[in-house]
PDB file of the backbone (N, CA, C, O) and the ligand in Angstrom, with CONECT records:
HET     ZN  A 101       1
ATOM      1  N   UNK A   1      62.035  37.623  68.286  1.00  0.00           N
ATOM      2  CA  UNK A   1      61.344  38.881  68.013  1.00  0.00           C
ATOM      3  C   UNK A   1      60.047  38.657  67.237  1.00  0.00           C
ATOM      4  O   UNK A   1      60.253  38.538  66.029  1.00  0.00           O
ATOM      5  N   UNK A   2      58.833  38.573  67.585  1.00  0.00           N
ATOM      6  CA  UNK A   2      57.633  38.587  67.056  1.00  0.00           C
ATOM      7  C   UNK A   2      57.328  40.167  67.134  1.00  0.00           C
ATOM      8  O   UNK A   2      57.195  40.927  68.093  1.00  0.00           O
ATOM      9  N   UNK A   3      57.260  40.389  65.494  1.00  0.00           N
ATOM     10  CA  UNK A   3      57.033  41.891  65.977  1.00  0.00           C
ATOM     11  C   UNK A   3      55.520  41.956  64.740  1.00  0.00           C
ATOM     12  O   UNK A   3      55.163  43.072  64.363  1.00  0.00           O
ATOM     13  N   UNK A   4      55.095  41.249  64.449  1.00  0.00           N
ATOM     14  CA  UNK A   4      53.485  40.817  63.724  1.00  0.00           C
ATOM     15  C   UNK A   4      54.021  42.119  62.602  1.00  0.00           C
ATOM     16  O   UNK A   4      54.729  43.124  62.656  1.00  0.00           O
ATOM     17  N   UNK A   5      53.236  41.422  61.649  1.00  0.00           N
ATOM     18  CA  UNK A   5      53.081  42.384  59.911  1.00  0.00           C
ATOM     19  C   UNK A   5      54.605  42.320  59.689  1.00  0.00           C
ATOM     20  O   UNK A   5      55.380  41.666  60.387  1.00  0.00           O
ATOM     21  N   UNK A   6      54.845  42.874  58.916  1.00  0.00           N
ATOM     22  CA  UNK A   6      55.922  42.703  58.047  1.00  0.00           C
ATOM     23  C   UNK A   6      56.161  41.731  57.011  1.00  0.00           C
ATOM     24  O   UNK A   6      57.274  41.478  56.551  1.00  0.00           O
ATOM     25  N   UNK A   7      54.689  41.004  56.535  1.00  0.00           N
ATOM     26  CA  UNK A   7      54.030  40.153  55.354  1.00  0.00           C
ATOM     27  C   UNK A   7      54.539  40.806  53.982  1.00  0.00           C
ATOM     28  O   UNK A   7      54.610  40.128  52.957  1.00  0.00           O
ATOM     29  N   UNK A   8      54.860  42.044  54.017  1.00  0.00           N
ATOM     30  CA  UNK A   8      54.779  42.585  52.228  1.00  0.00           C
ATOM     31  C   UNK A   8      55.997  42.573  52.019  1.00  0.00           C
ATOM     32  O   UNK A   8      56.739  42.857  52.960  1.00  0.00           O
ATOM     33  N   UNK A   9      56.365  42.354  51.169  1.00  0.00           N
ATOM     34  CA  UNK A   9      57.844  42.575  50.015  1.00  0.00           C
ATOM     35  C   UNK A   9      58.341  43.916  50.123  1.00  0.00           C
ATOM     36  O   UNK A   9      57.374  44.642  50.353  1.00  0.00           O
ATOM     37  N   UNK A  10      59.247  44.482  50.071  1.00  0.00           N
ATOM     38  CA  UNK A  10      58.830  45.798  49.035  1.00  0.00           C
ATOM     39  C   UNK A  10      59.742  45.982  47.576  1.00  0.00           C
ATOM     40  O   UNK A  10      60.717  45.256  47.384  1.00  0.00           O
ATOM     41  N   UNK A  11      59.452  46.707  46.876  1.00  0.00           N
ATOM     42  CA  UNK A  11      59.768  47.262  45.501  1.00  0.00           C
ATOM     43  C   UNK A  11      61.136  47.301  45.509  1.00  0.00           C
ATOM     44  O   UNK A  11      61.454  48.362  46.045  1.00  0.00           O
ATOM     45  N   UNK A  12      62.041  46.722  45.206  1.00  0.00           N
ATOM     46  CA  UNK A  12      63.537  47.612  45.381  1.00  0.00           C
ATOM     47  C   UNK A  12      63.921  48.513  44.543  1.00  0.00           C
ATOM     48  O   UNK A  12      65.017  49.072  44.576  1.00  0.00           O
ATOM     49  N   UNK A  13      62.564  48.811  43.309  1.00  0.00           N
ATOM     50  CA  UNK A  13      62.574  50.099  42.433  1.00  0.00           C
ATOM     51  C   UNK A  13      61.851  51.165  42.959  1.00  0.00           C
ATOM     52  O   UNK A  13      62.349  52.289  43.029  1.00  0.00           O
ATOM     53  N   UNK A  14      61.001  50.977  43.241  1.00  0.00           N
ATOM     54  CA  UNK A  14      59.955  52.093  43.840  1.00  0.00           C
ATOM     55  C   UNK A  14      60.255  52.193  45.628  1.00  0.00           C
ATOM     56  O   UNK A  14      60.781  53.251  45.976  1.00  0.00           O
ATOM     57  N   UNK A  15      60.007  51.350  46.553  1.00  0.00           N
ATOM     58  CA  UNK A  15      60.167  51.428  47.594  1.00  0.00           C
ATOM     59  C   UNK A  15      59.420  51.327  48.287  1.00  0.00           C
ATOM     60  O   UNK A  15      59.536  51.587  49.485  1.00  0.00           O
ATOM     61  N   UNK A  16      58.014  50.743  47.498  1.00  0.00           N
ATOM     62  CA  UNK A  16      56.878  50.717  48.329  1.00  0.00           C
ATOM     63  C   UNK A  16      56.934  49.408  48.821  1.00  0.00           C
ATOM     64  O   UNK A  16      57.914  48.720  49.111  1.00  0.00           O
ATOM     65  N   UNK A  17      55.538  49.127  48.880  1.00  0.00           N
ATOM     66  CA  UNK A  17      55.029  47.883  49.082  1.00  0.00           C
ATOM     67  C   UNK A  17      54.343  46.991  48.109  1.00  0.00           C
ATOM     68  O   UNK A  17      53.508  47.303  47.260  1.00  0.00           O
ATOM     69  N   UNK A  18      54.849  45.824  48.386  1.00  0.00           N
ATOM     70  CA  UNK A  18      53.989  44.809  47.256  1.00  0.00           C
ATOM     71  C   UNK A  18      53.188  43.951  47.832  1.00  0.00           C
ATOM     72  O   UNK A  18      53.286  43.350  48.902  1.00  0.00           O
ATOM     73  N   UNK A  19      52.101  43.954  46.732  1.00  0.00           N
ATOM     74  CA  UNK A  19      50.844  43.268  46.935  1.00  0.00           C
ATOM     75  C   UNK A  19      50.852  42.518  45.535  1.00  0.00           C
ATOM     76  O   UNK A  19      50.661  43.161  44.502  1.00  0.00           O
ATOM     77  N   UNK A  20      51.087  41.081  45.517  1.00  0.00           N
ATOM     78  CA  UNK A  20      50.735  40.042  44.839  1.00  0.00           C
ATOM     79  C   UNK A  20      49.209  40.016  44.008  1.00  0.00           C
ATOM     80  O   UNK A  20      49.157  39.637  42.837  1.00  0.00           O
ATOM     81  N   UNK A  21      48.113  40.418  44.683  1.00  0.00           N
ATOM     82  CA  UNK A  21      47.119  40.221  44.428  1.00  0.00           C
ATOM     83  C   UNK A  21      46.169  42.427  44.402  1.00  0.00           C
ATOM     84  O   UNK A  21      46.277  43.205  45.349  1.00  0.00           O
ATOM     85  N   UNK A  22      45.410  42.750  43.058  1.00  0.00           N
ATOM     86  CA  UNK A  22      44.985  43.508  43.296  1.00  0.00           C
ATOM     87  C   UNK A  22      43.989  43.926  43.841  1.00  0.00           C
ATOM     88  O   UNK A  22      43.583  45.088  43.862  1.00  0.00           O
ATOM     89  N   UNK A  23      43.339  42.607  44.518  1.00  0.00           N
ATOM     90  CA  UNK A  23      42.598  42.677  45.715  1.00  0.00           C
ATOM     91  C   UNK A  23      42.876  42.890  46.601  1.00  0.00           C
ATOM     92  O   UNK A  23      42.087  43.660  47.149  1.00  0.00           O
ATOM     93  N   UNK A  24      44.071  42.481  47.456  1.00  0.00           N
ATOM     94  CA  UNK A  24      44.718  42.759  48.239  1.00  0.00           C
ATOM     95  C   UNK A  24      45.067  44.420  48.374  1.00  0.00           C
ATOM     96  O   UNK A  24      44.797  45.079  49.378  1.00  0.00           O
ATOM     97  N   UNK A  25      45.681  44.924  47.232  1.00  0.00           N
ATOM     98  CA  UNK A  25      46.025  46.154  47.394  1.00  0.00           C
ATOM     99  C   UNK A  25      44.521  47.259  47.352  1.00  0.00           C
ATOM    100  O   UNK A  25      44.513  48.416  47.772  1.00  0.00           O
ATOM    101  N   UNK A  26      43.552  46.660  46.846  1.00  0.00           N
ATOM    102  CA  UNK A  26      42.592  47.789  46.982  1.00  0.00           C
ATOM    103  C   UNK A  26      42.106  47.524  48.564  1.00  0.00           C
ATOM    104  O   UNK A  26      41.580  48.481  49.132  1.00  0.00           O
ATOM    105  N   UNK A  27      42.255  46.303  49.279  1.00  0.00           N
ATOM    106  CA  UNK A  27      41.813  46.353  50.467  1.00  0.00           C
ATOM    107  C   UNK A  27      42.554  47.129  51.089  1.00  0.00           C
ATOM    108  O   UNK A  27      42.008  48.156  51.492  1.00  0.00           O
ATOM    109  N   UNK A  28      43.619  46.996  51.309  1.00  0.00           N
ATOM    110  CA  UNK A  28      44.804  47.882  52.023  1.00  0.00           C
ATOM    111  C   UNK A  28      44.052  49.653  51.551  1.00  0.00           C
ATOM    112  O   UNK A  28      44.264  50.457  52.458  1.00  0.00           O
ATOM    113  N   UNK A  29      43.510  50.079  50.704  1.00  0.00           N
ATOM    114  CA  UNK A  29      43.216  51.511  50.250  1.00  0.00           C
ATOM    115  C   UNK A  29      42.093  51.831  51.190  1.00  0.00           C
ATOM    116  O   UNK A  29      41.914  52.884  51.802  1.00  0.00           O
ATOM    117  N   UNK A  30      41.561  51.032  51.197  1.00  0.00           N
ATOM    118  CA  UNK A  30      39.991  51.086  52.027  1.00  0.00           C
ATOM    119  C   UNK A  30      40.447  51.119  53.490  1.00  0.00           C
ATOM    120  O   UNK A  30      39.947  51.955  54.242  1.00  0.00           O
ATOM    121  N   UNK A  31      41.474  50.159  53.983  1.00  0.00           N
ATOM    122  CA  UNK A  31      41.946  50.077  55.482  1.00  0.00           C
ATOM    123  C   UNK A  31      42.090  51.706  55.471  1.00  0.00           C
ATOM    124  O   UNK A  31      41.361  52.439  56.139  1.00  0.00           O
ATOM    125  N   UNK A  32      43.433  52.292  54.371  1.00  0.00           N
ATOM    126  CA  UNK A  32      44.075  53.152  54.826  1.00  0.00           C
ATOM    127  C   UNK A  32      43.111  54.405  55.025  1.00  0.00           C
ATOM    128  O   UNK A  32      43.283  55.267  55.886  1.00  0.00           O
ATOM    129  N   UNK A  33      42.215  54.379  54.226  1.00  0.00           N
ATOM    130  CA  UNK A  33      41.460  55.765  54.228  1.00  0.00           C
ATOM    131  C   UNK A  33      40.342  55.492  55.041  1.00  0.00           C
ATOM    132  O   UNK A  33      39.603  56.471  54.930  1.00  0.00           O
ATOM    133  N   UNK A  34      39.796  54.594  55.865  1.00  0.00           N
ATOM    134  CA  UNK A  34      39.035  54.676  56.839  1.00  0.00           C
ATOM    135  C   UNK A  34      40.060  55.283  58.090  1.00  0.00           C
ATOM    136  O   UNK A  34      39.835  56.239  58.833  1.00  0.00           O
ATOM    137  N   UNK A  35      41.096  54.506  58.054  1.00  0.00           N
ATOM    138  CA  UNK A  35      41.877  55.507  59.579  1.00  0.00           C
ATOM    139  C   UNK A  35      42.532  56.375  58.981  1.00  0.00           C
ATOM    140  O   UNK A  35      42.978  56.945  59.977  1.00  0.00           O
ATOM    141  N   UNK A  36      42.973  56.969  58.077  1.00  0.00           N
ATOM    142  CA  UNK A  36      43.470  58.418  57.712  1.00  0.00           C
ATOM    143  C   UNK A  36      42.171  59.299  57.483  1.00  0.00           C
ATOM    144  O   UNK A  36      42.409  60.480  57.740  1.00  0.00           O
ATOM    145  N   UNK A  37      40.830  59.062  57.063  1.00  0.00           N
ATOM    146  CA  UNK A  37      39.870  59.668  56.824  1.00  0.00           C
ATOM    147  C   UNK A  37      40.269  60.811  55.622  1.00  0.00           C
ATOM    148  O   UNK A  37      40.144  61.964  56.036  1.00  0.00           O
ATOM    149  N   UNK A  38      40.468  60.761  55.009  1.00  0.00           N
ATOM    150  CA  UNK A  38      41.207  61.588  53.774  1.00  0.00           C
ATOM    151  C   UNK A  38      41.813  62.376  54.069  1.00  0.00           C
ATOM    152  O   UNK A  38      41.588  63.510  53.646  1.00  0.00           O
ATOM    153  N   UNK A  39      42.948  62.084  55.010  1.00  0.00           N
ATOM    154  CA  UNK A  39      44.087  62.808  54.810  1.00  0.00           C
ATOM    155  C   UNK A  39      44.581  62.971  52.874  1.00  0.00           C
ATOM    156  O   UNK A  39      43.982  62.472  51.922  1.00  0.00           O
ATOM    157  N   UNK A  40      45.745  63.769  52.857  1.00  0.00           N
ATOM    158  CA  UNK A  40      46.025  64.274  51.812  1.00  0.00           C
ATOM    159  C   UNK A  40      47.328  63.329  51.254  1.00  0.00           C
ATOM    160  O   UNK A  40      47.755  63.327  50.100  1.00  0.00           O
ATOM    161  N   UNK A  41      47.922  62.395  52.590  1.00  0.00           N
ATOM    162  CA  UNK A  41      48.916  61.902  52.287  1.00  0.00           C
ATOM    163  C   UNK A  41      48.409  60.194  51.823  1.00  0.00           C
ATOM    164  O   UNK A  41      49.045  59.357  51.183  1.00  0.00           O
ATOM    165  N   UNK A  42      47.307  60.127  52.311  1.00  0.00           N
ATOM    166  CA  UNK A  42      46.555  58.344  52.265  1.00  0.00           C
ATOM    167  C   UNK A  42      46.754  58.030  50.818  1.00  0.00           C
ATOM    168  O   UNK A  42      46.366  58.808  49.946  1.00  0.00           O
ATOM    169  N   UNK A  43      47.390  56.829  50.534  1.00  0.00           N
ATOM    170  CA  UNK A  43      47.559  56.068  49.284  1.00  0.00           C
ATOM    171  C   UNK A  43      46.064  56.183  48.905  1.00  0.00           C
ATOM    172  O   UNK A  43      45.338  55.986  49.879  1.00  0.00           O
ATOM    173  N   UNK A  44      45.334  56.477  47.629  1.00  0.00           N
ATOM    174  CA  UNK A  44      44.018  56.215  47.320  1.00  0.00           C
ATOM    175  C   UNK A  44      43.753  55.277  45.939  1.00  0.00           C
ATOM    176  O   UNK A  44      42.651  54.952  45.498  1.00  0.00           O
ATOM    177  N   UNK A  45      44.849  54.992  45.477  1.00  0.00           N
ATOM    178  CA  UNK A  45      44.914  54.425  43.940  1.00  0.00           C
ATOM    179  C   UNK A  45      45.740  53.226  44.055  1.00  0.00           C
ATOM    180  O   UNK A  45      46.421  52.924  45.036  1.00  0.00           O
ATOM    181  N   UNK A  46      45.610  52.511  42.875  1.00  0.00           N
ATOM    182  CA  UNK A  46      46.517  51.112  42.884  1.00  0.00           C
ATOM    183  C   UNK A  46      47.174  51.122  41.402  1.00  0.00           C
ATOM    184  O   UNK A  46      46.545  51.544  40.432  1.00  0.00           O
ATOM    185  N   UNK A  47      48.349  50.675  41.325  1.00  0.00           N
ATOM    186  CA  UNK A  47      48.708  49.908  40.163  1.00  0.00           C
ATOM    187  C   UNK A  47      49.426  49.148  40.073  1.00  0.00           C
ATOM    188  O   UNK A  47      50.008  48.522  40.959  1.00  0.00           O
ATOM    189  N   UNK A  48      49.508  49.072  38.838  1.00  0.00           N
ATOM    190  CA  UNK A  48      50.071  47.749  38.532  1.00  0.00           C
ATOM    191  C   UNK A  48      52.318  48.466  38.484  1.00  0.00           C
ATOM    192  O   UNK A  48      52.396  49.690  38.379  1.00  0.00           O
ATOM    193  N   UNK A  49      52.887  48.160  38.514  1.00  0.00           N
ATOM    194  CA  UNK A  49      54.296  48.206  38.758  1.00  0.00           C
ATOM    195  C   UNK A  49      55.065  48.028  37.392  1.00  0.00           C
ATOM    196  O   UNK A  49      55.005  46.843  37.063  1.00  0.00           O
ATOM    197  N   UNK A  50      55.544  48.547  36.771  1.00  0.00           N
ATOM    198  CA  UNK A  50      56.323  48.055  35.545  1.00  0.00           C
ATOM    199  C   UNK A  50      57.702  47.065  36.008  1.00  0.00           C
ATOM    200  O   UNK A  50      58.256  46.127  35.434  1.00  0.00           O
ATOM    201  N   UNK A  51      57.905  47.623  37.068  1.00  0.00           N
ATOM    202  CA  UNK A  51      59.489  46.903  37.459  1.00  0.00           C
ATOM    203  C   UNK A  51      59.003  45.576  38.540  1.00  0.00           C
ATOM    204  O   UNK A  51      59.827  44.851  39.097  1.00  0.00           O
ATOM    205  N   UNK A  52      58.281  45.512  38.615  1.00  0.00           N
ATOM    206  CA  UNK A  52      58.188  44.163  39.558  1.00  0.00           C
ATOM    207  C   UNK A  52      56.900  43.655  39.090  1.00  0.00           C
ATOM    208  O   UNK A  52      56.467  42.719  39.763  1.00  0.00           O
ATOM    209  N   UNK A  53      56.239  44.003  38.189  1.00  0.00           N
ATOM    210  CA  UNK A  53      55.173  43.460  37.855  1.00  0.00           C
ATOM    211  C   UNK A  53      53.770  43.203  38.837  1.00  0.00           C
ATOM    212  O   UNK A  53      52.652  42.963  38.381  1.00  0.00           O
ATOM    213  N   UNK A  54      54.117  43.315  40.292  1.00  0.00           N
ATOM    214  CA  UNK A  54      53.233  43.517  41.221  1.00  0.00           C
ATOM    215  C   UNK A  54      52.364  44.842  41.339  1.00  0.00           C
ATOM    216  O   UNK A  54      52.518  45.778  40.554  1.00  0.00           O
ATOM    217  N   UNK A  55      51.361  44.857  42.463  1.00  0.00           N
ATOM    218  CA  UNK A  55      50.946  46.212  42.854  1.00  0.00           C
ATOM    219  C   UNK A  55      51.076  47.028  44.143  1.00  0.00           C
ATOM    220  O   UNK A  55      51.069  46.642  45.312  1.00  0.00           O
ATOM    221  N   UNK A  56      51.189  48.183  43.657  1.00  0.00           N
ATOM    222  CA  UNK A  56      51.471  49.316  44.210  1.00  0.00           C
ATOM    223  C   UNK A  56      50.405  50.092  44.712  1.00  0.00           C
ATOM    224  O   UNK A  56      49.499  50.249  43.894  1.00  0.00           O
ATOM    225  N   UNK A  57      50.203  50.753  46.079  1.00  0.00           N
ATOM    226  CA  UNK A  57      49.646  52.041  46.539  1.00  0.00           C
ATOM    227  C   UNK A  57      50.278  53.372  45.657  1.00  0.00           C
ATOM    228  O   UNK A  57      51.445  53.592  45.332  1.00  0.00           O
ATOM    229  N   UNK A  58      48.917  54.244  45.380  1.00  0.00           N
ATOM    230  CA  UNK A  58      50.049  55.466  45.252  1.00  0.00           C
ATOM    231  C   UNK A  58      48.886  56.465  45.928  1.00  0.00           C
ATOM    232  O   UNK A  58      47.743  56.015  46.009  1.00  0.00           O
ATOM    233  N   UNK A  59      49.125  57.622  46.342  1.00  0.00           N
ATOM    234  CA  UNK A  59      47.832  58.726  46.461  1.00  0.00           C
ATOM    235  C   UNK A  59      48.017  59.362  45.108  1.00  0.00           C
ATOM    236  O   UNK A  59      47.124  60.199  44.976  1.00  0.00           O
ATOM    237  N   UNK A  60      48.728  59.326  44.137  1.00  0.00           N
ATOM    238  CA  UNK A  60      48.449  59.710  42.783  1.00  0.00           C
ATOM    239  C   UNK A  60      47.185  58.411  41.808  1.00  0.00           C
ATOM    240  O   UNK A  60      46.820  57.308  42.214  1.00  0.00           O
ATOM    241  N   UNK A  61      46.823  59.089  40.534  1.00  0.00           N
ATOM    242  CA  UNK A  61      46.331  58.620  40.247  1.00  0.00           C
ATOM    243  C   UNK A  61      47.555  57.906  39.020  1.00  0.00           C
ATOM    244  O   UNK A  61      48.607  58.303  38.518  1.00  0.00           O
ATOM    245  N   UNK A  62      46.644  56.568  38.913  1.00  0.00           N
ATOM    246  CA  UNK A  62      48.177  55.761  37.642  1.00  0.00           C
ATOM    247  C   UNK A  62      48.945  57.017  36.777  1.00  0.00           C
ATOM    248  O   UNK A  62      50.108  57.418  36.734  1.00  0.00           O
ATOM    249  N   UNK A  63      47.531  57.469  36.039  1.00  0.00           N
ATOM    250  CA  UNK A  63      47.763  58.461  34.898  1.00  0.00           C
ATOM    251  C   UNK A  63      48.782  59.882  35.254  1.00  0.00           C
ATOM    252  O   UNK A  63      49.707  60.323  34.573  1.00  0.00           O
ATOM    253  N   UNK A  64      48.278  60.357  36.470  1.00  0.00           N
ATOM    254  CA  UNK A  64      49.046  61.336  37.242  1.00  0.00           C
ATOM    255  C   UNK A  64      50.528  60.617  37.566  1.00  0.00           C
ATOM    256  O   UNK A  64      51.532  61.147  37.091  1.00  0.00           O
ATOM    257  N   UNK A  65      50.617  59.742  38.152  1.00  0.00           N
ATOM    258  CA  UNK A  65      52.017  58.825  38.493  1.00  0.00           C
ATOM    259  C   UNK A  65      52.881  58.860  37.471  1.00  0.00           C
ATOM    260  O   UNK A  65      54.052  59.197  37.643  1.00  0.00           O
ATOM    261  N   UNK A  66      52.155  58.349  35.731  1.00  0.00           N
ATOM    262  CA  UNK A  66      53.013  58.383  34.920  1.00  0.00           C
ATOM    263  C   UNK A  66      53.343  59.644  34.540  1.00  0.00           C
ATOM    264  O   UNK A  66      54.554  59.857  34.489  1.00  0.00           O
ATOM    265  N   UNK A  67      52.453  60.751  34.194  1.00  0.00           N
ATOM    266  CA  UNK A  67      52.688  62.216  33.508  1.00  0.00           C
ATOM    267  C   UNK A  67      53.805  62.661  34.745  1.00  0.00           C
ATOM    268  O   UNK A  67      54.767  63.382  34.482  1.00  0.00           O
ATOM    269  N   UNK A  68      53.619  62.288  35.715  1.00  0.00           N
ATOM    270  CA  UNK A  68      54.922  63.015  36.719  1.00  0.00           C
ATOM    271  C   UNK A  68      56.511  62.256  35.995  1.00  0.00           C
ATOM    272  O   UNK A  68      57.574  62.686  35.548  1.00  0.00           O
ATOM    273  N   UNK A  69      56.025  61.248  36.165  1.00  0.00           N
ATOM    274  CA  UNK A  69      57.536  60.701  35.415  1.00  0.00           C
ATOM    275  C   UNK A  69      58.011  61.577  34.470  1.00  0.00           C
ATOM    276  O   UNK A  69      58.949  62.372  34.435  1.00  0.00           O
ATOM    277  N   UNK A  70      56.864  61.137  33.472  1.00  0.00           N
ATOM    278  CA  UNK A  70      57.307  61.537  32.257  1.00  0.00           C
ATOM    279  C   UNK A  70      57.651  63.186  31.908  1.00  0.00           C
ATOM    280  O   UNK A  70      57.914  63.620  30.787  1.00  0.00           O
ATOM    281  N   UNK A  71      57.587  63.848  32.965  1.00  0.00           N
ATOM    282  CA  UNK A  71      57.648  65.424  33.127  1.00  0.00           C
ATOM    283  C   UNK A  71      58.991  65.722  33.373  1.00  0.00           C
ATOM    284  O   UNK A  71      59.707  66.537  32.790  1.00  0.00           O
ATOM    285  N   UNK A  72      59.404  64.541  34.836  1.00  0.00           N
ATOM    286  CA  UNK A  72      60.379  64.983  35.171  1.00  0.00           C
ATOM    287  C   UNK A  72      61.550  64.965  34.038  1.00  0.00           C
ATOM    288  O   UNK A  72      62.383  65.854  33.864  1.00  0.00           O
ATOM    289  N   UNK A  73      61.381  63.342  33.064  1.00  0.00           N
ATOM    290  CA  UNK A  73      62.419  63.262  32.170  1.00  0.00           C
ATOM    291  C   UNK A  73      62.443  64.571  30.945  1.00  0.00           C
ATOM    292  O   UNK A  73      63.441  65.254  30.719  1.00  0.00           O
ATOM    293  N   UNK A  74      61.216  64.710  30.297  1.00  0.00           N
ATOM    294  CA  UNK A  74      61.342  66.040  30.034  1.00  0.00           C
ATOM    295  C   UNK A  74      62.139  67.129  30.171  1.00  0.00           C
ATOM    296  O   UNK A  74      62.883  67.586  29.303  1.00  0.00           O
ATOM    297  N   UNK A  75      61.920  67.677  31.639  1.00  0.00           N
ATOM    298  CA  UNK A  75      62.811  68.517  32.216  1.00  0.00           C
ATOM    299  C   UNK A  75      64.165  68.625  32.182  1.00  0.00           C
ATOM    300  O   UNK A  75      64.788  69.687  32.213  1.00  0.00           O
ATOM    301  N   UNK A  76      64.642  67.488  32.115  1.00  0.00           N
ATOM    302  CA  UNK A  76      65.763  66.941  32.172  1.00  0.00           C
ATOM    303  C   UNK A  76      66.460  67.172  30.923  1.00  0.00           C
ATOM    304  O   UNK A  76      67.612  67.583  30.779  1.00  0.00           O
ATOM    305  N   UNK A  77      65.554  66.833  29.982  1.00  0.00           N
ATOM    306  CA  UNK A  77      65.736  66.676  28.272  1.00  0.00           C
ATOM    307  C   UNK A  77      65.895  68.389  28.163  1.00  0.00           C
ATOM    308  O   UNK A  77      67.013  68.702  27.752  1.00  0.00           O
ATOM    309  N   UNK A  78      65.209  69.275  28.382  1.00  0.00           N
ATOM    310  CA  UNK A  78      64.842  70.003  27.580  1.00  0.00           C
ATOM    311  C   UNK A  78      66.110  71.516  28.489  1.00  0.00           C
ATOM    312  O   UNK A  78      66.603  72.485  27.911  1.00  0.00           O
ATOM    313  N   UNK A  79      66.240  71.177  29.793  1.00  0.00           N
ATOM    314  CA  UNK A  79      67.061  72.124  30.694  1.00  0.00           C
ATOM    315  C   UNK A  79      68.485  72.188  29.893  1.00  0.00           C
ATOM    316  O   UNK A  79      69.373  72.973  30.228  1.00  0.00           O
ATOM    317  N   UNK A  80      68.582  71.454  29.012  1.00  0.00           N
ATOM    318  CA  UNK A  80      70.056  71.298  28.254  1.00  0.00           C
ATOM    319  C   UNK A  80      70.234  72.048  26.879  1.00  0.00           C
ATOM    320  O   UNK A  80      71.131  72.729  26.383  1.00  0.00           O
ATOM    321  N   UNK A  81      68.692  71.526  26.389  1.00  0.00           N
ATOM    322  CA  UNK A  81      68.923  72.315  25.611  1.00  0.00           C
ATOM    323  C   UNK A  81      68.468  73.383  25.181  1.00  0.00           C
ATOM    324  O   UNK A  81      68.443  73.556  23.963  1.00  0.00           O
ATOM    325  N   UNK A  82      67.966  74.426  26.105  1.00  0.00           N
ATOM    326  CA  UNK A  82      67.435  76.083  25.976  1.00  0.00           C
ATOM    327  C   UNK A  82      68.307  76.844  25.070  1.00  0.00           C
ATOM    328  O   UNK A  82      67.962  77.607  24.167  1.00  0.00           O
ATOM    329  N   UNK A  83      69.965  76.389  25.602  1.00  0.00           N
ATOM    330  CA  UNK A  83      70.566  77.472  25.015  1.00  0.00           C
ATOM    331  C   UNK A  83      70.448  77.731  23.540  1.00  0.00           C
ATOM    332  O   UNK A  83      70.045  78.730  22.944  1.00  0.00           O
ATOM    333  N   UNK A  84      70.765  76.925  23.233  1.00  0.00           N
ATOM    334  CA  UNK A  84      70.487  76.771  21.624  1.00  0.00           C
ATOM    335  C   UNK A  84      69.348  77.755  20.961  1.00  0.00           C
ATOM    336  O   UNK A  84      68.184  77.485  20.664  1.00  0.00           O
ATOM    337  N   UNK A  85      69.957  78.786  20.852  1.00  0.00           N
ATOM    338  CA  UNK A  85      68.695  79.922  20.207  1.00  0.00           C
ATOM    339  C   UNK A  85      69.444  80.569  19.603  1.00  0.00           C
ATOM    340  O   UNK A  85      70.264  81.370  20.053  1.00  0.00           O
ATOM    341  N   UNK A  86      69.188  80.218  18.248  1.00  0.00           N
ATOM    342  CA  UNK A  86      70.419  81.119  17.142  1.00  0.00           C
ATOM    343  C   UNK A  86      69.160  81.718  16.626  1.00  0.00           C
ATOM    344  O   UNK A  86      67.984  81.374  16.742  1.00  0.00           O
ATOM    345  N   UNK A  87      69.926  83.033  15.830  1.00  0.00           N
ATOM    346  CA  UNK A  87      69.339  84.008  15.181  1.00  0.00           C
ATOM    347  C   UNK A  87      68.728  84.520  15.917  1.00  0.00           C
ATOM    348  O   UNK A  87      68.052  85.494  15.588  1.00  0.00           O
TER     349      UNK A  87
HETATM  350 ZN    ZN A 101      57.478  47.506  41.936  1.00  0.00          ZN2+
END
């Protein structure tokens, strides 16, 4: 079975794709958004990965990527404890 590409790793935390090199991954951004032409879904950003230490596509921006995290745990935190309203 030669079925060409299938060169990248992927994340077994995230699920993406890994790119060793962040050259590599900004080239891949440039591929993607010349043939998506800015679609809304085209990866446009890179980072760096906390769990694999490699890089990542995202169409978020790093900063946006993390505040989503960090929102969701929030949510999480805080849905528990509403009730708590004495007096
Ligand atoms: Zn990763």
């Amino acid at each position: 079975m030669a079925d060409g590409g299938g060169q990248h790793p992927i994340c077994a935390v995230t699920g993406k794709r890994i790119y060793k090199r962040h050259q590599a991954a900004a080239k891949a951004v440039g591929k993607m958004q010349k043939t998506a032409r800015g679609a809304a879904a085209s990866p446009n950003s890179i980072y760096q990965c906390d769990h694999c230490g490699r890089w990542h596509l995202t169409s978020y921006s790093p900063q946006l990527t993390r505040a989503i995290q960090h929102d969701r745990r929030e949510r999480k935190k805080t849905s528990r404890k509403r009730r708590r309203q004495s007096t």
